[in-house]
C-alpha positions in Angstrom: 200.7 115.1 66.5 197.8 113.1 65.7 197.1 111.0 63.1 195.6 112.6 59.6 193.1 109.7 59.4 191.8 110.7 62.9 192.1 114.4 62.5 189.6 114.1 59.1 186.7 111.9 61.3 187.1 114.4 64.1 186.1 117.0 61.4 183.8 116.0 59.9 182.0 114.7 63.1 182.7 118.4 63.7 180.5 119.7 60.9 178.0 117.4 61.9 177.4 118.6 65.7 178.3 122.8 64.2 175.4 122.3 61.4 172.8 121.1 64.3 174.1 123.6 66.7 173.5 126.0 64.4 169.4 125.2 63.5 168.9 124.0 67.6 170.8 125.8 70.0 171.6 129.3 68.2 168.5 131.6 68.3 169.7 133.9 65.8 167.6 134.5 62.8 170.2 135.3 60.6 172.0 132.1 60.8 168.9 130.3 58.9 170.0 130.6 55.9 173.6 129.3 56.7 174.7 125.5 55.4 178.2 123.9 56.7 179.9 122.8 53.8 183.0 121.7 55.3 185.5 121.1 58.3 189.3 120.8 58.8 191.1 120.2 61.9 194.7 120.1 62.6 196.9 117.3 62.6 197.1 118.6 66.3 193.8 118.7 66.7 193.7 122.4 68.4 192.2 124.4 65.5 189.1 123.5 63.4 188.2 125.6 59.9 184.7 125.2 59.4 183.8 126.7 55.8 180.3 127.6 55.5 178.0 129.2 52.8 174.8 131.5 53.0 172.2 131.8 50.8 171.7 135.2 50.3 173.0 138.6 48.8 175.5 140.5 50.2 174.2 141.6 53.4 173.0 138.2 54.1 176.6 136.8 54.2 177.6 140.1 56.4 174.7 139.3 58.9 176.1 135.8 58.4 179.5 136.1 59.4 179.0 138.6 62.4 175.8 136.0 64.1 178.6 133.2 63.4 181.1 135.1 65.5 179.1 136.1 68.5 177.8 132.2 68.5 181.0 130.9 68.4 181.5 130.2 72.1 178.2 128.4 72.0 179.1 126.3 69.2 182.8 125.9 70.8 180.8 124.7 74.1 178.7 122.3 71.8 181.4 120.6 70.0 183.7 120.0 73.4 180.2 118.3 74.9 179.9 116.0 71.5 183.8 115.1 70.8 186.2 113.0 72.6 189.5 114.6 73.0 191.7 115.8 75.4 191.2 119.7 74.4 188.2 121.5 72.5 189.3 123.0 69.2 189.5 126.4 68.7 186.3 127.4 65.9 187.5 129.7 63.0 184.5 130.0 60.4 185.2 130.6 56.9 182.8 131.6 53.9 183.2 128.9 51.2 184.2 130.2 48.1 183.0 127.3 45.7 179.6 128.2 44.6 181.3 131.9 43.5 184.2 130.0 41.8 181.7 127.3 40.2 179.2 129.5 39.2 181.9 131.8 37.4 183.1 128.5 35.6 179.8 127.4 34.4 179.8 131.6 33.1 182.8 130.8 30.9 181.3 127.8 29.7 178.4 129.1 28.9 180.7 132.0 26.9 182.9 129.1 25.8 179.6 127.0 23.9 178.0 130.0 22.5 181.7 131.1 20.4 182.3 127.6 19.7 179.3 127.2 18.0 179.6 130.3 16.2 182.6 129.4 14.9 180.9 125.8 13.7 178.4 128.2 11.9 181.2 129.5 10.4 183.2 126.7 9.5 179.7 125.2 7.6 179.5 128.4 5.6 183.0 128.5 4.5 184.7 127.9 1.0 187.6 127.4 0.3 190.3 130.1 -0.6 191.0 128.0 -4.6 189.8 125.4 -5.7 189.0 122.4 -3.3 192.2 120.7 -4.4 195.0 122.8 -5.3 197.1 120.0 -6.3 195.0 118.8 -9.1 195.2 120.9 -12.5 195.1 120.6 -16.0 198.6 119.4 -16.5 198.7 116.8 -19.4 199.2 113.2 -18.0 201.5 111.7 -20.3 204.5 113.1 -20.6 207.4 111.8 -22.3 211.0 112.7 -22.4 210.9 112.9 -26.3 209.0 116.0 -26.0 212.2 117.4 -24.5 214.6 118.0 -27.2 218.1 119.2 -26.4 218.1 121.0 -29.4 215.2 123.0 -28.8 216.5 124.5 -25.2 218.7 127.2 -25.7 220.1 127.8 -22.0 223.0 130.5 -22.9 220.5 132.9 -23.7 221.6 135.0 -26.7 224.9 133.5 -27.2 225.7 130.4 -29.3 227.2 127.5 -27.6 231.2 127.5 -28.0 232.4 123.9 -28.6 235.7 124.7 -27.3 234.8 126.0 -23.8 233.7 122.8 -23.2 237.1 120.7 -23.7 
């Protein structure tokens, strides 16, 4: 096993010598529009990922992918002449997802804006459901305990109070 530290410079001298192989020793016209994005090698140093993107609709990443695999012994041959190890790593060439998966974000965030400012519209139109403050009312402020006679609140109801229940 190698170490990670060296497996990461070995890739991304990897992507270097791929990307110029690519625009000087590949003839193919439909690799023009290709850009390397990114290399990962094995901590064993015997496979290398090379993620790539294409500018392009769909056909242009088909035409892509199938000039990227007949060049791949090309670009193999050009990477063992421009490394220094042992072994050449095998090439495996993978389209990059991230400009689909970004572009899709920056969708929903666009989605994300527009409904959160029409929910601030809203919210600046909006009343309330009572009065501002509920809590405040036209309750009289001073109240004292005088006002509450026992003789004035009858709690039996109907019936008069018996004096001797209450012994």
């Amino acid at each position: 096993m190698a170490d990670p530290a060296r497996a990461a410079k070995l890739a991304q001298r990897i992507k270097v010598v791929v990307a110029e192989a690519l625009g000087r020793r590949v003839k193919d016209p439909r690799v023009e529009s290709i850009t390397v994005t990114d290399a990962r090698v094995t901590n064993d140093l015997q496979h290398a990922t090379i993620y790539y993107t294409v500018f392009g609709d769909e056909v242009a990443h088909a035409d892509a992918a199938r000039a990227l695999e007949k060049a791949k012994g090309v670009l193999r041959q050009e990477v063992g002449r421009n490394i220094t190890v042992r072994l050449t790593p095998t090439l495996e060439f993978v389209a990059d997802q991230i400009p689909v998966n970004a572009s899709n974000l920056e969708e929903l965030l666009r989605e994300a804006k527009r409904r959160d400012a029409e929910v601030a519209a809203l919210a600046a139109s909006a009343k309330h459901a009572g009065e501002a403050d509920p809590y405040k009312g036209d309750a009289p402020e001073d109240i004292d305990e005088d006002d509450f006679d026992e003789e004035d609140t009858d709690l039996s109801g109907d019936k008069e109070p018996d004096e001797d229940a209450n012994r």
